[in-house]
Every structure is written in structure tokens, then in C-alpha cells.
N, C-alpha and C positions, 0 to 999 in steps of 0.2 A: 655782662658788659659788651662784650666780643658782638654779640648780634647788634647791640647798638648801634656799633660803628659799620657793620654790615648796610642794614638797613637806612643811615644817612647816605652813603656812598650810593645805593642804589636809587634812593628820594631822589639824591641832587641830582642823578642823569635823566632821569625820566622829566623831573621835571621843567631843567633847563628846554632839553629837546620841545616841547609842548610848547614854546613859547615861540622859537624861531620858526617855527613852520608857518605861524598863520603868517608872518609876513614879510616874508623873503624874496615879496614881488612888488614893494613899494617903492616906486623910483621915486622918493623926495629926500630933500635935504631936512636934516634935525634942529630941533631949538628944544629945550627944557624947561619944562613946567612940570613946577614941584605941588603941585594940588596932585594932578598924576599919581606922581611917586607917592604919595601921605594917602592917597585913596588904596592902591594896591600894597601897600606892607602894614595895613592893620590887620590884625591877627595873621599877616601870614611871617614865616620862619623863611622863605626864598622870595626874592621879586627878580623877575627877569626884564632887565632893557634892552631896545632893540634903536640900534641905532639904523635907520632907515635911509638907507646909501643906494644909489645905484644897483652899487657893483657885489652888494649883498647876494642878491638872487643868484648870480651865476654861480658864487663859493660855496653858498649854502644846498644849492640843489644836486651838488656833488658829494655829498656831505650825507651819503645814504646810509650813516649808522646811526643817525636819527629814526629811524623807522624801527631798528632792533629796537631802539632804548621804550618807543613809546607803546612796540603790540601792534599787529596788522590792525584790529579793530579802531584801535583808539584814532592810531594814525590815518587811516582812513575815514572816521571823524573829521579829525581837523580839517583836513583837505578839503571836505564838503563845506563846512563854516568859511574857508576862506573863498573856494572856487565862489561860493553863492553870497557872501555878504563882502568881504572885505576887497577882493578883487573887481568889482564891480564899478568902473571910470567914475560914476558920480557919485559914490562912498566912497572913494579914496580922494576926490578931490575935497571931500567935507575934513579931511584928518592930514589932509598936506602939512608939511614941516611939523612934525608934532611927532614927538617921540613917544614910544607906546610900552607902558609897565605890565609885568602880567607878577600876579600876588598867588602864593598857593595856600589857601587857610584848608582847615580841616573840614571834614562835613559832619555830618551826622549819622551817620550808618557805615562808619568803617572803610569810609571814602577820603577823595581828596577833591576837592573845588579846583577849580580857576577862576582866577577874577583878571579881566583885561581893564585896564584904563589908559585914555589919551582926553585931548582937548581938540574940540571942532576948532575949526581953525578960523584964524577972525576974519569977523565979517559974516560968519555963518553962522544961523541962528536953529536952537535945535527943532521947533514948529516944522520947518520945511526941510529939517533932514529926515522927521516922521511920514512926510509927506513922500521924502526919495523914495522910503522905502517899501511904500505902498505900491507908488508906481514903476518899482523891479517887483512889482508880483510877489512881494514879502508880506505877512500875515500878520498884524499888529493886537493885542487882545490884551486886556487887564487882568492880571493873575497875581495873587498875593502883593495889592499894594504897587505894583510893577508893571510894565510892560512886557509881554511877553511875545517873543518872536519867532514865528513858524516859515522858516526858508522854502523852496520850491522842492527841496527832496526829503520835505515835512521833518527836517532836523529841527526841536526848539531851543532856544534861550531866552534868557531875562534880560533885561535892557534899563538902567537906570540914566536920567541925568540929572545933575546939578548945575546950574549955570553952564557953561560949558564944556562941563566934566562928561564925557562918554563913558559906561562901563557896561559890559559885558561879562556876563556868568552863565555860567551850566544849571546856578541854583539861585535861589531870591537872598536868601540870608546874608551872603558874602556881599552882595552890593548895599542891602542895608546897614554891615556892620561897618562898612566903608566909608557911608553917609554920613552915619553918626561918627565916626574917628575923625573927620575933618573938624568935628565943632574942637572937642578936646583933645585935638593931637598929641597921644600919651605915647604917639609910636616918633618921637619928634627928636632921641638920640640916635634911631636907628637911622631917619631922613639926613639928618645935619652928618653923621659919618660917610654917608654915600655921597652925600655934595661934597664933604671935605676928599674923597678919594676916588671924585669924578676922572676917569680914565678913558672914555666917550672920546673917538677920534676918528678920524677919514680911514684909518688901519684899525679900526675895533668891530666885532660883526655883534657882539652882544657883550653884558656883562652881566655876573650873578652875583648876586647879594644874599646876605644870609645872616641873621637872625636867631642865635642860638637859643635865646628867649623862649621863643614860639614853638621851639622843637618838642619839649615833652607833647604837648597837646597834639601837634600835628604826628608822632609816633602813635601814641594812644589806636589811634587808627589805622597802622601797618601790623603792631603785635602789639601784646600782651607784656606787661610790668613796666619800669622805670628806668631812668637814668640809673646806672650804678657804678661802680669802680671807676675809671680811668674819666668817663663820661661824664661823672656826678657833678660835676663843676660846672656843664653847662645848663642843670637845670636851674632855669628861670636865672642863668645870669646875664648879665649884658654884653656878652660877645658877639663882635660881628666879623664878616670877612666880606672882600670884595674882590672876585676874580674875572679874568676874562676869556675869552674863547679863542684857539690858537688853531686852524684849519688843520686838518691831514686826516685823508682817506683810511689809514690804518691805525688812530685811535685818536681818544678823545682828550684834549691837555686843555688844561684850565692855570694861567697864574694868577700871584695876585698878592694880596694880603689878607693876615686876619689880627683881629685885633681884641684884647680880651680884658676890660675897661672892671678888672676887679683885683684889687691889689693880693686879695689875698688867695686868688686861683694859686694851685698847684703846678696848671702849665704857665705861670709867668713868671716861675722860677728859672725857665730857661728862655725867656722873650727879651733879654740880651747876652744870652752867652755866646761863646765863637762855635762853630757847624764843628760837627764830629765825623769822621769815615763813618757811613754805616755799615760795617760790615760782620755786625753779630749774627746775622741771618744766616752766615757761613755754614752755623752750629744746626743748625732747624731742620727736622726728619722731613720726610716727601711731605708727608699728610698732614703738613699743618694747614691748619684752615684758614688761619689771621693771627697777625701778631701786633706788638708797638715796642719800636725800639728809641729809648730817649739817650741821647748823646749827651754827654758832662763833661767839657774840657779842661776846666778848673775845678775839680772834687772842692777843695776846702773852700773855697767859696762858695762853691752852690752850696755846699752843707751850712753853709754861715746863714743864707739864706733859707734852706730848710729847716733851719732849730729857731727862725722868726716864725714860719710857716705854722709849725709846729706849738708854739707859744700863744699863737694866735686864735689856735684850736684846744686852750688849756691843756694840752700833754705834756707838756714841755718838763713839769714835773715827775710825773710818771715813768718816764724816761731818763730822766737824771739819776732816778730810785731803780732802776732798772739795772744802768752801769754801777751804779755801787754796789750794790748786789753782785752781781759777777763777780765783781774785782774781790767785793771778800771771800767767795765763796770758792771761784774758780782761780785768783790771783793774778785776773787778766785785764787788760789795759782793751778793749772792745772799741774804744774811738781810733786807737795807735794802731789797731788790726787794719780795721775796714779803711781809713784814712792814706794808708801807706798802701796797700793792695790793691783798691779799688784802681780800675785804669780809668777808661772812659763813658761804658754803654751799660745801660740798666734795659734789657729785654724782657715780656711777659706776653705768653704765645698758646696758644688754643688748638688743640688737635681735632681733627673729623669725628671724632669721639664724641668730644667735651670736654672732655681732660684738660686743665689749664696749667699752665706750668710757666716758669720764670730763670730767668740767669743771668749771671752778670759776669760782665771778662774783670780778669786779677792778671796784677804784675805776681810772676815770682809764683806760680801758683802749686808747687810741693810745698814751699816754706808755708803758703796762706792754708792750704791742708793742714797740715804739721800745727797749724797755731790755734786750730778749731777742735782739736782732737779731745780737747778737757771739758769742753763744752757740749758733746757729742757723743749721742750715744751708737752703736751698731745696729744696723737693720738687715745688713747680708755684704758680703767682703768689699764692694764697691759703694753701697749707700749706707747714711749715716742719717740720724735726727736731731735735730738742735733742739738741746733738753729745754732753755728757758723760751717762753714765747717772747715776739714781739722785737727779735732783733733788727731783723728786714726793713720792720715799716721806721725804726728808731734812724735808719742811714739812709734810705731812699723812697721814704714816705707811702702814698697813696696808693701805688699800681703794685703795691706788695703788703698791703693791709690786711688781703687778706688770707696769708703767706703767714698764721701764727705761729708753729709748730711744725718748720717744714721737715719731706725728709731731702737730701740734698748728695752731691755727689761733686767732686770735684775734677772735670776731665777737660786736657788741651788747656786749654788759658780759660776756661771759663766754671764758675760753681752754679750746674743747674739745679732749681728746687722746684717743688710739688707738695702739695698736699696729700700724694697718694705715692705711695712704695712705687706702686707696680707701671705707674706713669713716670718714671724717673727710669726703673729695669727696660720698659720698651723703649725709651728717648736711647738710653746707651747700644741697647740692640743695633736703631737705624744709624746709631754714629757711627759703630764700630764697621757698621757694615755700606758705610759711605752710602748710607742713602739719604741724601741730604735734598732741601725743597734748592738749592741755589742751582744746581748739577739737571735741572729740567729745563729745557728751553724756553718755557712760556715765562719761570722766571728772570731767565736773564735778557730776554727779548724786553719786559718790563725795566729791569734796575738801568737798561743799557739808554732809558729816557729821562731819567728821571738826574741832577745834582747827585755827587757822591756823597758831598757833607750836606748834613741837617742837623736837627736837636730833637725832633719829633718825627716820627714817619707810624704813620697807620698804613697794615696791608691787610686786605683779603683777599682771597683765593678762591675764586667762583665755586669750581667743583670739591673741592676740598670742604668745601664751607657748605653742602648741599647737605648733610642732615640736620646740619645749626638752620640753614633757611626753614626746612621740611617741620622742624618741632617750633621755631620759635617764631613766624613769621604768619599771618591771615593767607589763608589760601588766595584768595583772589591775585596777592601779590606775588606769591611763592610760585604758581604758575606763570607769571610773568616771568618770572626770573630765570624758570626753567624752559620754559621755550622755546627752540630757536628759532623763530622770530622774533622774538624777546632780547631777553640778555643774556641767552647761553654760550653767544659764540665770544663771548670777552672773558677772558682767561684773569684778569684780573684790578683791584681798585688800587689806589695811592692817595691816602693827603698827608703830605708833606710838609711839616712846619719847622723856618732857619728863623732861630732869632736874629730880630733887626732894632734895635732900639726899642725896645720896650713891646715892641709889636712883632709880627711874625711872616715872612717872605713865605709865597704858600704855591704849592704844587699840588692841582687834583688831576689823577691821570686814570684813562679807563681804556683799556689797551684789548685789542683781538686774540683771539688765540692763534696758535704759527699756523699757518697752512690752510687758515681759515681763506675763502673765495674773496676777491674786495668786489662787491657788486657794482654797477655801474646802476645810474639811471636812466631812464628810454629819455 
């Protein structure tokens, strides 16, 4: 699961960046047209809008950790598509006041497309914008059904229009499947959420949209296997989110919202609870790689809501048969344990290893010891295994499912567990011996941006996380990542979710590491 959320964090910067670059020299004002927007988010999981302001170019060109996010090569790409087609005074007078979508669908060989769309602006017809661009020395040619476009430093692209729909791709597919999405607009909750959370303003340089839907398929093409644990919820559901882009030279902040239009997700168990400290991560050795910490500020409530969750998923009986069990077996009361104990935060955290492990903070925690001890058998004088399976996922569901047999230890305020002894003996090691990830500067330069309270926070740890990239990740990407030109000098990712009413206040932060150079540009 851990690589999952790796590899979204690192999708969504690369592919945000790919979209402000082509046009961060458009001095027009914006208008919206939603043919646009319905053309770029078929099949794709992100659509970038650009709101096309003056005073864009000058923020944006200072804004040189764009170039990490996208690879000397790529970056240098784009530059040439815009210096040669979009920058060109009578190409840009054809697309004045018209705000411009960029969609990321998947491709076919372990890639990722771009798809651009805007609208010619009226009054201009597209016969004689074929015409413009003959006469800037552009190379017009029929290639699969399409137009296909060869620039002066023989860069090509595809070129579709539909009435006055402009679109642009790297490949033919994505503007065909563009084409046909307009007839049956099936992508038409994802459209009416972005209108409904339209944030487009004279103070907005872009905003990202996202599509959880679309995310298996677009994965598919970064690594190998599927959504699972903590993740498994957004395959193929209806979740969306909308965030915006917040300028500074020493890292990259995105707010916003997400929102997750499936009553019986697991994360909308917390999409209106009140924000928690997070400050389990207190507990976490140097060398974790990624973790997720979920905050619960009212236990018996959210659990009222987790034994629906739970019902929903027919266990609900299984687990009823579970505690009576116990209780004759053991003579223990297992709801009055975890209910009274339990303080605020449920942690599940991933070492540089792979080794996964989980914890949660307890009130009282020698009594909460003390009351596990009949349930528990010895594994060596500080760990213990919990004889019957299935207690974990019984009180805090999903992100400890599969946590059936843990072994477990109970140290400081918190009981950490594992599936493996010897990952629970090394977790006590780095405790005992204060080497904790909070106590490094890269992390606390990161927590020192981000809300204290939340209910969800995803983290990864770039280097930490470097043999998880290295086995689980398609080379193509995993060199990017490693790079430094790439994404090696960012120390580390954040999306942060506060429940807000049913939906979820959202922080994405992709921050430098200390001491890293801030480059300037010429």
C-alpha cells in the first residue's frame, strides 16, 4: 500500500508542473468553458487549470522547482512546444480570454500522455488557424485520423478540433478519447464537482483536480500491482479533490479540498470529526520510510460509526462472535479495554526495509498492559503476541486488517505492533536509543508548514523510501525520482486531510531538503 501513496505524491507534482510551464506567458484575461474542462478529464485521474493572468509569468518563472519536479529532458520539452507554438503573438491571439485544461490519461507502453484543451476564441474560426500555422513555418500532415504537427526544432504533436474545441497531445489516442467523451459525458460528476468548487480568482495561479477513479489505470503504468490497504477505497470510487497552488521558492504547498462521495469509505469515517494533534510520529525510528497517522477525537463515536462500517461489510457478526468468545474464554470485557484506553491516534508506518508496523497512543498505559496480559502470550521479556486473531481490525478497522496475530509491545503511551518479532525488537532499539525520524531536521522543517491538527496525514520520506521506489516503482520513473535534477533534492511529501463537514480540508506539501541551493532563474 505504502508505495501507493508514494507514487500518487510523486504523479501529482510532476504532473501539476507540466501544465504551468506551457503557459505562464499568456497575458489574457480568463472566461470558462466547460466543453474544455469535459474534453481534458476523460480518462484522465488529474486536470490542470491555468488561469491565464498577467501577472502569472512573472510568479511562475521564479518558481524554478518546476524543473526538478519535471527532469532536464522533459522540461526542456515543454519549453520548445511553447517557445514554438504557444508563444507565438498570432497563436495566442487565436486562444485570448479562454482558460486552458491539461488532462493526464494513461498511455500505452508504461507512459503518461498530456492532453491540452482550450476554445479559439470567438470570432475565430479553426480553417484559418490551420492556415496561421502554416505561415509560422509549422508542418501540418494527417497521421492517424488526426492532424499532426511538426514545429521548426522538428518537435511533433497531434492536433484535434471539434467545433471550437482546440486539443493538443503527445499522442493521437487521448484526443480521440476526448472526442468521443463529449458525446456521452460519463466523466460529468467529476465536471459539476469542479464547477461546484470553482476557486479561479485574480490570487489563483492554477488549480489541480483529481479524480481518484482514474487512478488504478493511470498507476498501472508507474508500478506493478493494485490499490490495497489504506488505498483500497479509492479504487474506482468516486472521490474527488480540488486544490490550489500557493507560491514559495522553498517548497511546494497545495490547499484545498477533497471530497469522497461514497457513504461507505472508510476514510469518511473521519470527514466530520474535530482535527487531532498529530503528534504520534514522536514515536517513529529515523528510517521510516512513510507512514499514516488517523486522529479520533471522540473514540465512541467514531467506533459507533465503525460497527456501521463494519456491518455494511457483513462482519459485523463475526466480530460480535469474536467478543463473546473472549469474554468466556478469557473473562474479559475487550469493548470496556480498548474503549476506556484508546486516547486519540491510530498510526501504521513502513520502515526502509519494508517491514510495516502500527500503534496506537493509550491512556493509562501499565493498567492497559496489565489488562492484555490473559490474552497474550510471551515472545521475549518486552514483546508479547495476541493469542486470538482479528482484535485490531474489530476497534480500528482497515489500516490494521492486516494486523491478524500481532506481536506487540507496550512502551511510553503507546502499544506498537507488527507482524514480525524482530521488527517490533528493532522499533524498541531506535526508541530506547532516541533515534526518532522527528529529532532530524528535514523533518521538522516539513511539520513546521503544515496545521498541527488533522484527522488523516499521509507522509513519505524521499530517501528513506529509496528502496520501496527501487523494487516497486518502473525504472523510467524511479530514475526520475532519483535524480537530482529530478526529485532528489525534496526531503519529503504530505496530504493532509481535516474533516470539514462531511468532506475534507486538504494540505499537499512537497518541501526541499535543509541546506539545499534555491536556484534562481537567468
Amino acid at each position: 500500500m505504502k508505495r501507493i501513496i508514494i507514487t500518487i505524491f510523486v504523479l501529482l507534482a510532476a504532473m501539476i508542473a507540466m501544465a504551468w510551464l506551457y503557459f505562464s506567458r499568456l497575458n489574457v484575461q480568463s472566461s470558462v468553458d466547460y466543453t474544455s474542462l469535459y474534453a481534458a478529464s476523460t480518462n484522465s485521474a488529474l486536470v490542470v487549470s491555468v488561469e491565464n493572468d498577467k501577472n502569472i509569468h512573472k510568479i511562475l518563472q521564479d518558481q524554478v522547482l518546476f524543473e526538478n519536479l519535471l527532469g532536464e529532458e522533459k522540461y526542456n520539452q515543454l519549453l520548445s512546444l511553447k517557445k514554438n507554438l504557444i508563444d507565438l503573438p498570432s497563436v495566442n491571439a487565436y486562444v485570448e480570454k479562454q482558460n486552458f485544461y491539461f488532462g493526464f490519461p494513461p498511455g500505452n507502453n508504461k507512459d503518461i500522455n498530456f492532453l491540452i484543451t482550450t476554445q479559439l476564441a470567438t470570432g475565430k474560426k479553426s480553417s484559418t488557424f490551420f492556415s496561421l500555422l502554416k505561415s509560422n513555418g509549422i508542418e501540418l500532415d494527417s497521421a492517424d485520423q488526426l492532424l499532426k504537427i511538426k514545429l521548426k526544432d522538428n518537435s511533433s504533436y497531434y492536433l484535434g478540433m471539434e467545433k471550437q474545441l482546440l486539443l493538443i497531445s503527445n499522442a493521437a489516442e487521448p484526443i480521440k478519447k476526448a472526442i468521443a467523451g463529449l458525446k456521452d459525458r460519463s466523466n460529468h460528476d467529476f465536471v459539476e464537482y469542479i464547477r461546484a468548487n470553482k476557486r479561479m480568482s485574480t490570487n489563483t495561479l492554477a488549480c489541480l483536480h483529481i479524480n481518484f477513479k482514474h487512478f488504478p489505470a493511470l498507476l498501472k503504468n508507474i508500478m506493478p500491482g493494485k490499490l490495497s490497504n489504506e488505498l483500497e477505497v479509492l479504487d474506482n470510487q468516486p472521490a474527488f479533490a480540488t486544490l490550489t497552488y500557493n507560491f514559495s521558492k522553498e517548497k511546494l504547498l497545495f490547499n484545498g479540498s477533497t471530497f469522497i462521495n461514497d457513504t461507505q469509505s472508510y476514510y469518511n469515517l473521519f470527514s466530520e470529526s474535530l482535527p487531532v494533534d498529530m503528534n504520534a510520529a514522536e514515536i517513529l525510528p529515523e528510517q521510516t520510510a512513510n507512514y499514516v497517522i488517523y486522529g479520533i477525537a471522540n473514540y465512541p463515536e467514531w467506533k459507533s460509526g465503525l460497527d456501521n462500517w463494519l456491518k455494511s461489510r457483513k462482519e459485523n457478526k463475526a466480530i460480535d462472535q469474536l467478543m463473546e468468545n473472549v469474554a468466556s474464554k478469557y473473562r474479559l470485557d475487550l469493548k470496556n479495554i480498548f474503549t476506556l484506553s484508546f486516547n486519540n491516534q491510530l498510526i501504521t508506518f513502513q520502515m526502509s526495509n519494508g517491514e510495516r508496523l502500527g500503534a496506537i497512543n493509550v491512556k493509562n498505559a501499565p493498567r492497559f498492559a496489565q489488562l492484555l496480559l490473559d490474552i497474550s502470550e510471551d515472545y521475549s521479556p518486552n514483546i508479547k503476541i495476541l493469542k486470538e486473531p482479528g482484535i485490531l481490525y474489530a476497534f480500528f478497522g482497515q489500516p490494521v486488517e492486516d494486523f491478524k496475530r500481532p506481536y506487540y509491545s507496550v512502551i511510553g503511551n503507546y502499544m506498537v505492533f507488527s507482524n514480525s518479532g524482530s521488527a517490533i525488537r528493532s522499533f524498541l532499539e531506535n526508541y530506547q536509543g532516541d533515534k526518532q525520524l522527528v529529532n532530524t531536521q528535514a523533518y521538522s522543517d516539513m511539520n513546521a508548514q503544515l496545521p498541527v491538527g488533522a484527522n488523516i496525514s499521509f507522509y513519505v520520506d524521499n530517501d528513506n523510501s529509496e528502496p520501496l521506489f527501487r523494487r516497486n516503482i518502473y525504472l523510467p520513473f524511479y530514475r526520475h525520482i532519483r535524480d537530482k535534477k529530478g526529485l532528489r533534492n525534496f526531503s519529503s511529501m504530505v496530504y493532509q486531510l481535516t474533516g470539514d463537514k462531511g468532506k475534507f480540508q486538504t494540505n499537499l506539501l512537497l518541501i526541499l531538503k535543509p541546506d539545499t541551493p534555491i536556484q534562481e532563474n537567468n
